[in-house]
C-alpha positions in Angstrom: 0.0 0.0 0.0 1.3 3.2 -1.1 1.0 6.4 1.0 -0.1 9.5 -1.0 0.2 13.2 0.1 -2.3 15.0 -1.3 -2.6 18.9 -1.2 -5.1 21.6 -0.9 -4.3 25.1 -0.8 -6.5 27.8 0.7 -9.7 28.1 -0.9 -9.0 25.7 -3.7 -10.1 22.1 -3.9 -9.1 20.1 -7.0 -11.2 17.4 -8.3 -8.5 16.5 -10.8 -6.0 15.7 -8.1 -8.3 13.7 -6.0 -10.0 11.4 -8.9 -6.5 10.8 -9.5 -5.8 9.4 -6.0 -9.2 7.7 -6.3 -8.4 5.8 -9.1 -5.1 4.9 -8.0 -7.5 3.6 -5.0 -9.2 1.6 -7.2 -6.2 -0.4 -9.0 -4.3 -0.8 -5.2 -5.2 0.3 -2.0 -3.6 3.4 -1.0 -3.8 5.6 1.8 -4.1 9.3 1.3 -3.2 12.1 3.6 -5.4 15.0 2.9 -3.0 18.7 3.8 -5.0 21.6 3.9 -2.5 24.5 3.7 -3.8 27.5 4.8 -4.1 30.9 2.5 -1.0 32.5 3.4 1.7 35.2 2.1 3.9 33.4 0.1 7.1 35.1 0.9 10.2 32.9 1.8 7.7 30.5 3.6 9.9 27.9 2.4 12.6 29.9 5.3 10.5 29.0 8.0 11.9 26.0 10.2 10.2 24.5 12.6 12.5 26.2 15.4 11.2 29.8 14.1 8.1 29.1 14.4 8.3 27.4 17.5 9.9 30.8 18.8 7.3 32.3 18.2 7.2 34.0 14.2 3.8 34.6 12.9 3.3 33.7 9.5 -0.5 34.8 7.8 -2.8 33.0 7.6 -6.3 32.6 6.8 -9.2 35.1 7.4 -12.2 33.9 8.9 -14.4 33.3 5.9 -11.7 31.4 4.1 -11.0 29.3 7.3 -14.8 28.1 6.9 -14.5 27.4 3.4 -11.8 24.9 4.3 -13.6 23.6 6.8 -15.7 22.4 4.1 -13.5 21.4 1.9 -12.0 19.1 4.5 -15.2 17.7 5.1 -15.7 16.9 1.4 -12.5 15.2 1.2 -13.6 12.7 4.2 -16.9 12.5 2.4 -15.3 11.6 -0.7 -12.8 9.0 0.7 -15.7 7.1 2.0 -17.8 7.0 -1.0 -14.9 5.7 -2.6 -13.3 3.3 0.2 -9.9 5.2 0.4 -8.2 5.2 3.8 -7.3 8.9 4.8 -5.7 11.2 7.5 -6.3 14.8 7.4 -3.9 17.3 8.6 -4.5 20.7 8.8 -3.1 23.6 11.1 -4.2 27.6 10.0 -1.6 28.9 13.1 1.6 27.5 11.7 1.3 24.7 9.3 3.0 25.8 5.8 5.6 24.6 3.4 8.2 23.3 5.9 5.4 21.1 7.5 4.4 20.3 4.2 8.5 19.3 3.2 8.5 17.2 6.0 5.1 15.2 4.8 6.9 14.2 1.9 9.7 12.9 4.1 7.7 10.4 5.3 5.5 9.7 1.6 5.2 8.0 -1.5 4.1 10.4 -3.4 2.7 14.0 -3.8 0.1 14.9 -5.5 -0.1 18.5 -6.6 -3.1 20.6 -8.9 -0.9 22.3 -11.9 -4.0 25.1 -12.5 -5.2 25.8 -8.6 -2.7 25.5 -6.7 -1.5 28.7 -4.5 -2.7 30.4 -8.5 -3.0 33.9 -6.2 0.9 34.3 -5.5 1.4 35.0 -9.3 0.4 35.3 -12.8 3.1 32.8 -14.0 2.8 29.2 -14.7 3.9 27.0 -13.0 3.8 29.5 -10.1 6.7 30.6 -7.3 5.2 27.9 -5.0 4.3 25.4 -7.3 7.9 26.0 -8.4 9.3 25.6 -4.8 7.3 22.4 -4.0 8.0 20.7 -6.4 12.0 21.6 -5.5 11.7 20.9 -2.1 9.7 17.5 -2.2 11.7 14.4 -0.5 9.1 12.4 -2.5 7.8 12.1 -6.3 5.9 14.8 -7.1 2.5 14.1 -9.4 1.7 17.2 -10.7 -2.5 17.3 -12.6 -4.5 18.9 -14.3 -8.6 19.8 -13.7 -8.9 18.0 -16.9 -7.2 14.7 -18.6 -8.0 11.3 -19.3 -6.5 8.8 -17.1 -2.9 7.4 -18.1 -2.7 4.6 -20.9 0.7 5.2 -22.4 3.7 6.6 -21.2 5.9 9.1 -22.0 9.6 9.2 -20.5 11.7 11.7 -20.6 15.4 11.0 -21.2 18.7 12.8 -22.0 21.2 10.3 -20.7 21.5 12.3 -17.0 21.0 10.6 -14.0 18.1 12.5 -13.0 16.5 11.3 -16.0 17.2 7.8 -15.6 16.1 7.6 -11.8 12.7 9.4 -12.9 12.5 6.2 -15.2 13.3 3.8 -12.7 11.1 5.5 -9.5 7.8 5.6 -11.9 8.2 2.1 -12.4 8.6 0.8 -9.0 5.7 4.0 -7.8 3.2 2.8 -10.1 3.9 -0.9 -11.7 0.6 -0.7 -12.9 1.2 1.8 -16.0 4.6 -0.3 -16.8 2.6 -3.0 -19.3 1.1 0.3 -20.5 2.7 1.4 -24.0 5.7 3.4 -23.8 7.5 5.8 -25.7 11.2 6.6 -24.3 11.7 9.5 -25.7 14.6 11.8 -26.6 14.8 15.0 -27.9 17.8 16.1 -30.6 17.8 18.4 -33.6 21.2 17.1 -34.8 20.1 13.7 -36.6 24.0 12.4 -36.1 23.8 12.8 -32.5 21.9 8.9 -31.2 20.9 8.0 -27.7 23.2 8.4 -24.8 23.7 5.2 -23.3 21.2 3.6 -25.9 21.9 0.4 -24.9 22.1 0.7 -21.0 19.2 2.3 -21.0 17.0 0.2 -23.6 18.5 -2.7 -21.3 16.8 -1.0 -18.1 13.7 0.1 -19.7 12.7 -2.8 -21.3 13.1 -5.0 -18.4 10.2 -2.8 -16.8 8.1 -1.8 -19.6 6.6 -4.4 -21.6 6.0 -2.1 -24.5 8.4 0.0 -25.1 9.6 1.8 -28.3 12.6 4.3 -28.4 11.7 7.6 -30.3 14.1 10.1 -31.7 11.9 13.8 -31.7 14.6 15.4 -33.8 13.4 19.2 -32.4 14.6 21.1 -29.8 12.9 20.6 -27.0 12.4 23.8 -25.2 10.8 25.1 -28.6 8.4 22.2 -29.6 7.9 19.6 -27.4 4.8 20.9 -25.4 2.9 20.9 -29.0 4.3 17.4 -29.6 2.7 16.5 -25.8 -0.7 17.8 -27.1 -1.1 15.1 -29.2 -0.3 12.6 -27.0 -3.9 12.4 -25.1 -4.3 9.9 -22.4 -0.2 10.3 -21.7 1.9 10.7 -18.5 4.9 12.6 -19.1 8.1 11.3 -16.8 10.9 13.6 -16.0 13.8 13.5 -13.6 14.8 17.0 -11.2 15.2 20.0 -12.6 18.4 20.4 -10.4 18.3 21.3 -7.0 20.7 24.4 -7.0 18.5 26.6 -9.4 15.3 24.8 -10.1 13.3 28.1 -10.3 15.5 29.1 -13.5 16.2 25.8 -14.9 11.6 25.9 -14.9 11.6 28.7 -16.6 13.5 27.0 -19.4 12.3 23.8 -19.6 10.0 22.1 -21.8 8.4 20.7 -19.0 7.1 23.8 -17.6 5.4 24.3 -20.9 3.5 21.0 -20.7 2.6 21.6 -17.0 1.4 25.7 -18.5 -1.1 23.5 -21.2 -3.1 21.7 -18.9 -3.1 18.4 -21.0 -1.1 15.7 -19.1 -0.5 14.4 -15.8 3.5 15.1 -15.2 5.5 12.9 -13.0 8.7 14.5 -11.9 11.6 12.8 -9.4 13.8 14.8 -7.4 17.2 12.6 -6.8 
């Protein structure tokens, strides 16, 4: 049984995250831990360690009307879990519970489910966001970032370019979710030079294929920054699999990657593995 952190900021519920969990529910039992963030200022909340708050700092948090709508939201996420026979914890704290609570969730997780189009969308106009940015840096666990809308996954798309991260993304969304492995699968690697092949091609069609039952390596000779995300779009029903963006600068190395475009589209589920 698999243990899945689940997140709900302020005022925002996402049924897109939670049929996800659900369905995972419904190929193998999992158990999900609902956290309800509270609606806070975003600044440097990622700063605040458990010692400062215990000392004392006040971080802002939710006014009264929003506390209420949580309330709500909290008890909708119970409802739902028993409708649909999923274990479940709830945690929740509007006094001090933020992003280092939420860093030290994932410590302890499988996986962590985020919204890509709700989630903290009032600390900026940018997608992804600061704090979707941030989460997904500071996760000790996978990070499942969805979409409001997207058909459940039946293929798979992986995401390699012969660097480690890429290769442990491959290797951690096979053992997370051995369910989508006899799914069809497209390893995929992005060059605009046509003499430039694989890295690695046989170490890595080696590893891959001992995991996915159908598998088929695909050259996308474009560069990937420029054209991927309107490759993704035609990939309905996909799950795009990519390693760390690098834990030194992720918020830059976002803004240039091809996966932030395919997280701005709304389209796919992305699975992304911090090493």
């Amino acid at each position: 049984m698999k243990k899945i952190i689940l997140v709900f900021d302020g005022t925002n519920f996402s049924e897109g995250a939670f049929n996800f969990a659900s369905r995972m529910n419904e190929i193998s039992p999992i158990l999900v831990t609902g956290v309800f963030l509270p609606q806070i200022n975003y600044s440097a909340l990622w700063s605040y360690s458990s010692a400062a708050i215990g000392s004392g700092v006040v971080i802002p948090t939710v006014e009264e009307e929003d506390a209420a709508t949580i309330e709500q939201h909290i008890e909708r996420f119970k409802s739902l879990c028993q409708l649909n026979n999923i274990e479940y914890r709830v945690h929740k704290d509007f006094t001090d519970f933020a992003l280092p609570g939420l860093k030290l969730e994932t410590r302890f997780a499988d996986l962590l489910i985020l919204a890509s189009e709700s989630f903290y969308e009032h600390v900026g106009v940018s997608e992804p966001n600061a704090f979707l940015k941030d989460a997904i840096h500071n996760s000790e666990c996978p990070v499942l970032i969805v979409p409001e809308q997207y058909n459940f996954p039946e293929k798979n798309i992986l995401a390699y370019d012969g660097s480690e991260s890429s290769v442990y993304a491959i290797k951690q969304f096979a053992y997370l979710f051995p369910e989508f492995t006899a799914n069809k699968t497209v390893l995929l690697y992005a060059e605009a030079d046509d003499d430039v092949d694989f890295p690695e091609r046989q170490n890595i069609e080696e590893l891959c294929s001992r995991h996915y039952s159908e598998l088929i390596l695909f050259k996308l000779g474009v560069d990937p920054k420029k054209y991927f995300a309107v490759w993704s779009r035609e990939r309905d029903g996909g799950i795009l699999v990519s390693g760390s963006f690098g834990r030194s600068s992720v918020s830059m190395l976002l803004k240039k990657s091809f996966v932030s475009d395919v997280i701005r589209d709304h389209k796919l589920p992305v699975f992304i593995a911090n090493r």
